[in-house]
C-alpha positions, 0 to 999 in steps of 0.5 A: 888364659882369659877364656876356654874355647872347647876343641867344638867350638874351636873346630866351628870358628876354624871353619869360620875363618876360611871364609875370613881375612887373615888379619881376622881375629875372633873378638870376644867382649860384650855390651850394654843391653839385654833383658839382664843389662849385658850381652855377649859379642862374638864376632870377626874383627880385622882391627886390633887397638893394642892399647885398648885390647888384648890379643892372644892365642887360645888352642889355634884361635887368634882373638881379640879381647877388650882390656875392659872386659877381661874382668866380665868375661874371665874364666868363661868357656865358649862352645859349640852345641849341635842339635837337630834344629842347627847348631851354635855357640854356648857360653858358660861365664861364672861371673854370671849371676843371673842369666835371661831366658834366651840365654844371651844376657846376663848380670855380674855382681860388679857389672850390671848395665842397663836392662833392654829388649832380649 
């Protein structure tokens, strides 16, 4: 298993995907940029390269992951946190050496990208 999604945030993208297509899968990867190099992206893809991504199932959520980014983003725990303000998606990677402020961008050891605007 490459990534943990908590039974909060499996529950939020559930709901989510009512309002998808049923080729919809959740894409999780990130991108250059941030204020620490990469960033986190996490969002709804009807396209799947099956030579490019890999494609799994993780506690009934259908998803898409770069075969790229695997090595970035393994271990790492998606959830869903709930305040007075609203609510969204946390994401605990321990390849994460350093993490910015705003909490989106961060840095591995081996993956530093290239620092931009949070």
């Amino acid at each position: 298993m490459v990534i943990k999604i908590t039974d909060d945030a499996r529950q939020q993208i559930k709901e989510m995907l009512k309002n998808e297509s049923k080729e919809s899968r959740l894409r999780f990867g990130v991108k250059g940029g941030g204020c620490s190099g990469l960033s986190y992206s996490l969002g709804f893809d009807d396209e799947v390269n099956e030579e490019l991504d890999m494609i799994d199932e993780i506690n009934e959520i259908p998803f898409v992951i770069s075969k790229l980014d695997i090595p970035i983003i393994e271990n790492t725990e998606i959830d869903f946190k709930q305040n007075m303000m609203g609510g969204g998606f946390s994401i605990n990677n321990p390849n994460a050496i350093i993490s910015c402020g705003c909490g989106s961008s961060f840095r591995t050891k081996d993956k530093v990208g290239t620092p931009g605007d949070c």
